[in-house]
C-alpha positions as CSV (number, residue, x, y, z in Angstrom):
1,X,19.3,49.8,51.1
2,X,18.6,47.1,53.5
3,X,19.8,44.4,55.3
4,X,17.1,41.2,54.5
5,X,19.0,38.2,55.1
6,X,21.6,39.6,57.4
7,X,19.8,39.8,60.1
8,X,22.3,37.3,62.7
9,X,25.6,39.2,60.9
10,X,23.9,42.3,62.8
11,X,24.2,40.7,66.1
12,X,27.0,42.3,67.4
13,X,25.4,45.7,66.1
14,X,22.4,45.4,68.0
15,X,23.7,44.0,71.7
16,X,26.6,47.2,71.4
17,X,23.5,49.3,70.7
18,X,20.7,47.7,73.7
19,X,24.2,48.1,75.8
20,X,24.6,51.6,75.4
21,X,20.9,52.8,75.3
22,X,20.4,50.7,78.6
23,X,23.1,52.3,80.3
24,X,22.0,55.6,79.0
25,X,18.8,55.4,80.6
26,X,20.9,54.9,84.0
27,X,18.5,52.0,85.6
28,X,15.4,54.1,85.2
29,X,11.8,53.0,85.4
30,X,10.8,54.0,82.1
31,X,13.6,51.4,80.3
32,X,11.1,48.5,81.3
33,X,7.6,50.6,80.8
34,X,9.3,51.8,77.4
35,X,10.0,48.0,76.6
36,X,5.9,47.1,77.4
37,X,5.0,50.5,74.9
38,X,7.1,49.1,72.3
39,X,6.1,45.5,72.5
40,X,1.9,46.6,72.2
41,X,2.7,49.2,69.1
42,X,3.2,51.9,70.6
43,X,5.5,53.5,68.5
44,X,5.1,54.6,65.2
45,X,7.5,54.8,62.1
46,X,11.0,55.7,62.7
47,X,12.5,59.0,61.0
48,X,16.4,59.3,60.6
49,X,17.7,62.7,60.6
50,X,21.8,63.7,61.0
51,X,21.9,63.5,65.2
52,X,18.7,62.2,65.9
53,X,16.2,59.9,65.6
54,X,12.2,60.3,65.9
55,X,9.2,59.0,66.2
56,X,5.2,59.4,67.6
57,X,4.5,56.6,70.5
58,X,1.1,56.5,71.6
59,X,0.2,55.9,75.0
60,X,-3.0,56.2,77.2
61,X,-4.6,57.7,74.4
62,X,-2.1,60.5,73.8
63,X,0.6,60.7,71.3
64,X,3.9,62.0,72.2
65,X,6.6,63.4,70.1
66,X,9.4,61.0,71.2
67,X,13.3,62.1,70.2
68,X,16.9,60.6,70.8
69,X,19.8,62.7,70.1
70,X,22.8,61.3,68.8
71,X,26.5,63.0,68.0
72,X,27.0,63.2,64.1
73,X,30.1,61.6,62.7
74,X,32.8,63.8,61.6
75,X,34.2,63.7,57.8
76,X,37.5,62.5,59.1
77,X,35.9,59.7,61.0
78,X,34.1,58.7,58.2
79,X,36.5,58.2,55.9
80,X,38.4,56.6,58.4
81,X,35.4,53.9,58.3
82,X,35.4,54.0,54.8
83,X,38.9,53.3,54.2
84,X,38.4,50.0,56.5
85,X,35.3,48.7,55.0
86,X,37.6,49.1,51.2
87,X,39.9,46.8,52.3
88,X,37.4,44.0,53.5
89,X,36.1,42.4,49.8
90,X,32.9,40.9,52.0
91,X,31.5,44.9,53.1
92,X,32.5,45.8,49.3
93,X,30.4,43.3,47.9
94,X,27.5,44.1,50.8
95,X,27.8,48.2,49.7
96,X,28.0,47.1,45.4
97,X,24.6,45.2,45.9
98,X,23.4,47.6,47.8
99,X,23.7,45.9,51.2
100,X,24.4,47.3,54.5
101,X,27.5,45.3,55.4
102,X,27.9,43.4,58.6
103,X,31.4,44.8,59.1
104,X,29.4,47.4,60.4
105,X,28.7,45.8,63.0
106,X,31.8,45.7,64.2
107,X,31.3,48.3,66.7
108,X,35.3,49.5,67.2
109,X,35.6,48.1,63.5
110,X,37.6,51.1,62.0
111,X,40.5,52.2,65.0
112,X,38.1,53.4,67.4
113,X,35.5,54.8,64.9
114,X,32.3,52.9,66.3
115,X,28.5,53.9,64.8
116,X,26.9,52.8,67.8
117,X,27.5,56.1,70.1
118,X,28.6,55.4,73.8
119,X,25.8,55.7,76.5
120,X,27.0,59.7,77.9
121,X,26.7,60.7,73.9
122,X,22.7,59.5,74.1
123,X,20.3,62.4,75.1
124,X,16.4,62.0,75.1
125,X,13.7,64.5,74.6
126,X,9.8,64.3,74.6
127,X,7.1,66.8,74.4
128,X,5.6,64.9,77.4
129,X,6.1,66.8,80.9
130,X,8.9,63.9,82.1
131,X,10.6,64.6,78.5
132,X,10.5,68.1,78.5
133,X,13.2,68.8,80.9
134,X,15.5,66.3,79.1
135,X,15.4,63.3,81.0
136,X,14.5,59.3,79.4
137,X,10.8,59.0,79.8
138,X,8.4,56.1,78.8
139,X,7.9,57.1,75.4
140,X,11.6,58.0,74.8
141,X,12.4,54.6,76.5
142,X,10.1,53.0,73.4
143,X,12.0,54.7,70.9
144,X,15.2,53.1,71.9
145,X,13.7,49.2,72.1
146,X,12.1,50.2,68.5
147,X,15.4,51.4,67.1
148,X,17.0,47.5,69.0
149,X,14.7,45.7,66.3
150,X,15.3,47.7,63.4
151,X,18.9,47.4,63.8
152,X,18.1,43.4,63.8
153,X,17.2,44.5,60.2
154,X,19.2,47.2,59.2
155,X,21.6,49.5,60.1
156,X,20.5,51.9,57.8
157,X,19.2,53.8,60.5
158,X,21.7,54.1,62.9
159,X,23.8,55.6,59.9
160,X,21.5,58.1,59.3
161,X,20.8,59.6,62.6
162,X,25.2,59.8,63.2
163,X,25.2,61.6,59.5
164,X,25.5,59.5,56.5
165,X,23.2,57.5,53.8
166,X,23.7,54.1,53.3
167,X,23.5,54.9,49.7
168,X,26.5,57.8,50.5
169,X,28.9,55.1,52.3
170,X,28.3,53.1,49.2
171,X,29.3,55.6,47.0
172,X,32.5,56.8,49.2
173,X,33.7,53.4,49.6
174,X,33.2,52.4,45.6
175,X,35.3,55.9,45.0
176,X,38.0,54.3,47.1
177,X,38.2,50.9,45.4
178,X,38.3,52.2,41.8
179,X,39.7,50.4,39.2
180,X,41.4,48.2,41.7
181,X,40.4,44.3,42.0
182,X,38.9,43.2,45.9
183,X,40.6,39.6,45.5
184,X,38.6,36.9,46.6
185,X,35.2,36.5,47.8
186,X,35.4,35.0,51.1
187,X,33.0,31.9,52.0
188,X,30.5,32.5,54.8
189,X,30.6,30.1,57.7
190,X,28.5,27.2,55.5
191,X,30.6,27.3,53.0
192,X,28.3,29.5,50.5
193,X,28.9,32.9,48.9
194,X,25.5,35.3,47.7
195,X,24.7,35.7,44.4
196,X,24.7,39.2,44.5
197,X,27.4,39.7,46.2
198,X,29.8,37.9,43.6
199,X,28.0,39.5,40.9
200,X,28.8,43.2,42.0
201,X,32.4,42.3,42.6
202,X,32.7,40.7,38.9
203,X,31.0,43.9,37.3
204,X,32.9,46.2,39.4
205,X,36.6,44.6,38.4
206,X,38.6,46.4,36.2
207,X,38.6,44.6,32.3
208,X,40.9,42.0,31.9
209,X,43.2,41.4,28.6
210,X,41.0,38.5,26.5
211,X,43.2,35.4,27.0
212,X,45.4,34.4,24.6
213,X,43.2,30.9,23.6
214,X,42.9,29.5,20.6
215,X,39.3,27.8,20.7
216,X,37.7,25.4,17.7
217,X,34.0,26.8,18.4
218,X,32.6,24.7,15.8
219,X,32.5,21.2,17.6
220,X,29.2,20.0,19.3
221,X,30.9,19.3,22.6
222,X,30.6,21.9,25.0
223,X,33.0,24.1,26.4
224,X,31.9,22.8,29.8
225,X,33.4,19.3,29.2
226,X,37.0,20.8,29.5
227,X,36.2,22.4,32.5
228,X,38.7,21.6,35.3
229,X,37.1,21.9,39.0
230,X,36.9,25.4,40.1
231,X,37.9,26.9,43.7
232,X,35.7,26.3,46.4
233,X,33.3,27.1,47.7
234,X,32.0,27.2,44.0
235,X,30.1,24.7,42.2
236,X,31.8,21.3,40.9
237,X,32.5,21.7,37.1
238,X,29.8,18.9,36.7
239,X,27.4,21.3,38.2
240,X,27.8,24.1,36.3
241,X,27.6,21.8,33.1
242,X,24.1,20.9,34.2
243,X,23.2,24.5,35.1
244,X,24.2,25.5,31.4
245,X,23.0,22.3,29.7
246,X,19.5,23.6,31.8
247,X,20.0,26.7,30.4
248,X,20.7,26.3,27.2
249,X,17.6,23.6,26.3
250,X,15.2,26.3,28.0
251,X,16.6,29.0,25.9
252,X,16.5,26.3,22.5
253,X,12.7,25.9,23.7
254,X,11.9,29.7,23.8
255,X,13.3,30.0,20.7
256,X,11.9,27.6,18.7
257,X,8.3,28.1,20.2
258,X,7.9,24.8,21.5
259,X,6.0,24.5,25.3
260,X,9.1,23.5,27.5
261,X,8.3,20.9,29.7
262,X,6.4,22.7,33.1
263,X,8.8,23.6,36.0
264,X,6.5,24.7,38.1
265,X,7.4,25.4,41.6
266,X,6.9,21.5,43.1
267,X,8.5,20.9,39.8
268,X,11.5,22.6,40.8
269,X,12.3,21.7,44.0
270,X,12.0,17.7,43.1
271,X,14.4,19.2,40.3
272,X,16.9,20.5,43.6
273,X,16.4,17.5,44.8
274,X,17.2,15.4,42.0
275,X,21.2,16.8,42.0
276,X,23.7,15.0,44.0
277,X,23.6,17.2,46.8
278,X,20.2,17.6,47.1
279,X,19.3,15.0,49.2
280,X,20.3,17.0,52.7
281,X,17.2,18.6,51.4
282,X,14.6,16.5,51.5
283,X,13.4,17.1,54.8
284,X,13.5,20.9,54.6
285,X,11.6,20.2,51.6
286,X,9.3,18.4,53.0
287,X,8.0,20.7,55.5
288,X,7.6,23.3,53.0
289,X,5.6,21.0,50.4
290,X,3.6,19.2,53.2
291,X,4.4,15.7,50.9
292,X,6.2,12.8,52.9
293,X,10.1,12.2,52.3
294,X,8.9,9.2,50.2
295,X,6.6,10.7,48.3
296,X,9.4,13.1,47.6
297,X,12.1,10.5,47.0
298,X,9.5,8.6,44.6
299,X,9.2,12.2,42.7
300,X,13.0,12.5,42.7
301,X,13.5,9.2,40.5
302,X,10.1,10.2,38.5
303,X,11.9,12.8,37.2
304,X,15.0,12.0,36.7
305,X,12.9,9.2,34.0
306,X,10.6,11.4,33.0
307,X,11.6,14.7,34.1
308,X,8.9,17.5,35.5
309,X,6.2,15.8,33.9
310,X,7.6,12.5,35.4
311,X,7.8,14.2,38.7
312,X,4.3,15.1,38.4
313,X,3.1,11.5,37.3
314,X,4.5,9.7,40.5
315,X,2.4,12.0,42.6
316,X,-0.5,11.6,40.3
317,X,-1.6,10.9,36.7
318,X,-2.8,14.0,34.7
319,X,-6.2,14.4,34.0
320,X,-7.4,13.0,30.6
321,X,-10.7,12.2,29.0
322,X,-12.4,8.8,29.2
323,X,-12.0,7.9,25.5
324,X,-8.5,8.5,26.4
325,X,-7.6,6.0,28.6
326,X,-9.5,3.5,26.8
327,X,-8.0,3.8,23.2
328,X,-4.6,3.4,25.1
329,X,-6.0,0.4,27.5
330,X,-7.2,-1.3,23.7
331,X,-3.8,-0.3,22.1
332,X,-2.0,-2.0,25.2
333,X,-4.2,-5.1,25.0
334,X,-3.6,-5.2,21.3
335,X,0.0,-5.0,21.4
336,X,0.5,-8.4,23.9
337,X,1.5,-11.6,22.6
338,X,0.0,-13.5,25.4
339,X,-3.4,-12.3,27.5
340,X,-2.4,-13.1,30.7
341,X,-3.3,-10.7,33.3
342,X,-6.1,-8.3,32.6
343,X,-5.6,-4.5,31.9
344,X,-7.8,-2.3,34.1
345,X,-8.4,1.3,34.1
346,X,-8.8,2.8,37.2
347,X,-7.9,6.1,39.3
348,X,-6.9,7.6,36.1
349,X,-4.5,5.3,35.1
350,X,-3.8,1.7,33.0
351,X,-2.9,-1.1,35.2
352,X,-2.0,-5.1,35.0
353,X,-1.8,-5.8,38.3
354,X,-0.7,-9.5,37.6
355,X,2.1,-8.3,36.2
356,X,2.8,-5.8,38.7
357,X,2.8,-2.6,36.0
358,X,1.1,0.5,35.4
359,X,0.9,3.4,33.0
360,X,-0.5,6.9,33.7
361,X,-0.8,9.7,31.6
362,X,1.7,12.8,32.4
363,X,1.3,16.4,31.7
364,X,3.1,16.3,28.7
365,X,1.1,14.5,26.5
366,X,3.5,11.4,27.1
367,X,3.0,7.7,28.8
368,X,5.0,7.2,32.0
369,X,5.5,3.5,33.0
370,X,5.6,2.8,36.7
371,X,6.3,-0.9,38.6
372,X,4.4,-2.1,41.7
373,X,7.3,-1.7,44.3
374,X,5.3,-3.2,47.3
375,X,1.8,-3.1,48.6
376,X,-0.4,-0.1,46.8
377,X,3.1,1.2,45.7
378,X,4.7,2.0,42.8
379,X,7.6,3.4,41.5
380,X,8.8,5.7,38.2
381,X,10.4,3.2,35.7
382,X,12.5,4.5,32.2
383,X,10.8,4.5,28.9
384,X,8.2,7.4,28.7
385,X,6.7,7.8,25.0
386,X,3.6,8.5,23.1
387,X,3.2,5.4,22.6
388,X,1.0,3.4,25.8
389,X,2.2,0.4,24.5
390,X,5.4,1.5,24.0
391,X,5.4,2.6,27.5
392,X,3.6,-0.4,28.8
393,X,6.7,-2.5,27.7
394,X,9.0,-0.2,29.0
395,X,7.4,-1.1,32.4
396,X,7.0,-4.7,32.3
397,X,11.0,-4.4,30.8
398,X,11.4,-2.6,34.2
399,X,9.5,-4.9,36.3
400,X,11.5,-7.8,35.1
401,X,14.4,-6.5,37.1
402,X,13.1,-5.1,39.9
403,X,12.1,-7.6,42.4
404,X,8.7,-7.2,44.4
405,X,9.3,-5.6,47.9
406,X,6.9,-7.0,50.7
């Protein structure tokens, strides 16, 4: 059981602990040296045992056998902790998906029961000389920075060494919240809730009585339509209609053993941040895909046309053969009433650039029509097909309504 994800909620965790091991060490030398072992490696792999924790921390070519002993938890005081985690629906959902809570943090969270121990309970021991007789040493001093930026991670550790799995206070707080329901999932401080989190409270709620509905599940019109908005911080009706409607044609592909149309992983995120919301993203997006905010934004409104494969064509055509291109160039040229610009091919794609239009080939076998939007620009337009000249006049349609930008 870890902590990945909750490594600010352990905060308070981790300055309680550095607090009490630096007063432990009572101002000695070795709390600094220990801190330069630690930052170069020094120490090896951490081993949790009830009332202590270990490790090997190799220094001027010798390795030492470092140890910090720590008082074990009694039974009392753990299900004193326990008892104070069941009633917080947050460190439920944390234990249920196998998360160590943040409540844990907490360090006088349950009436005085604290897992960091105070700085008189901390005792060191070494198999160096210094170490031998009890007192911190370099080495020991290492141990304790170590265990500081594990805790960032987990507190699965410090549990451990004061007497109790992770996995065990998971298992003694889902005894205690049997057949009972948590309430309400509360919001973290952006507004969000995980995934996981509301998933394990859901399957761990007792079963409800079916409601007494009486549904027509014959008609086309999904459910999702009737939908009033649900409580924040959860997504807009609207949203989850989309989700589903996503869903649901993916599945329908599968099924019926056609290719769905490619959501790859650029794919995706254009698909993010195509949604209402997802404009706040673009810039995040943007450092992660290495594309400008206007390529991106160009993308956005290339698939919302075209879809993934529209997406895809505003950053570049697909790759086709020659003959391609030039049966749809002569099937464009055929299909005008008046020759007045001339169709070129060129990068891939099928442009007039009188007329300020373009079509390129996308990944799914379809036409995409673009307009010249200013200078060596252009942008998605509606009215992808098989058809190129289908396409093509779906573009210049466009480009009659969208005015040339300088």
């Amino acid at each position: 059981m870890t902590g990945s994800g909750n490594t600010r909620n352990m905060a308070p965790l981790v300055a309680a602990w550095k607090q009490a091991f630096h007063l432990a060490t009572n101002d000695s030398g070795s709390y600094g040296k220990g801190l330069n072992l630690h930052r170069n490696g020094a120490v090896a792999q951490i081993h949790a045992q009830p009332g202590r924790l270990a490790a090997a921390v190799t220094a001027k070519k010798a390795t030492h056998q470092a140890v910090l002993f720590l008082p074990e938890l009694t039974e009392t005081q753990w299900d004193t902790l326990a008892g104070r985690l069941a009633g917080n629906p947050q460190a439920v959902a944390d234990l249920l998906a196998n998360r160590v809570p943040a409540a844990i943090a907490d360090p006088g969270h349950a009436r005085g029961v604290a897992i960091v121990p105070a700085a008189e309970e901390i005792t060191f021991s070494c198999s160096c000389p210094t170490g031998a007789t009890g007192r911190v040493c370099d080495h020991s001093a290492a141990l304790g920075h170590a265990v500081t930026d594990r805790l960032a991670v987990t507190a699965s550790v410090l549990l451990g060494a004061r007497g109790m799995s992770a996995r065990a206070l998971a298992a003694l707080v889902r005894d205690l919240v049997a057949d009972t329901d948590l309430g309400t999932l509360p919001a973290d401080a952006d507004g969000t809730v995980r995934a996981d989190q509301l998933y394990s409270l859901s399957a761990h709620r007792p079963p409800q009585p079916p409601p007494d509905l009486d549904l027509d599940l014959d008609p086309v019109v999904p459910l999702t339509t009737t939908l009033g908005e649900p409580p924040l911080p959860g997504p807009r009706a609207q949203d989850l209609a989309w989700m589903a409607q996503d869903a649901a044609d993916r599945a329908r592909a599968l099924l019926s053993a056609v290719p769905n149309q490619p959501h790859d992983n650029l794919a995706d995120t254009v698909r993010i941040l195509a949604t209402p919301h997802g404009v706040d993203r673009i810039p995040a997006a943007a450092d992660v895909t290495g594309l400008t905010e206007a390529a991106l934004r160009a993308m956005m409104i290339g698939y919302r046309h075209g879809g993934p494969a529209g997406a895809h064509a505003t950053l570049a055509p697909a790759t086709v053969p020659p003959s391609t291109l030039e049966q749809a160039a002569n099937a464009v040229r055929a299909s005008r009433a008046v020759a007045l610009g001339s169709i070129n091919i060129a990068d891939g794609a099928i442009t007039d650039a009188t007329a300020g239009v373009q079509i390129r080939p996308g990944i799914d076998g379809r036409w995409h029509p673009f307009t010249l939007w200013r200078a060596d620009e252009w942008r998605p337009a509606p009215g992808a097909c098989d058809d190129p000249a289908e396409a093509f006049r779906a573009a210049r349609r466009a480009r009659a309504t969208r005015p040339l930008r300088r």
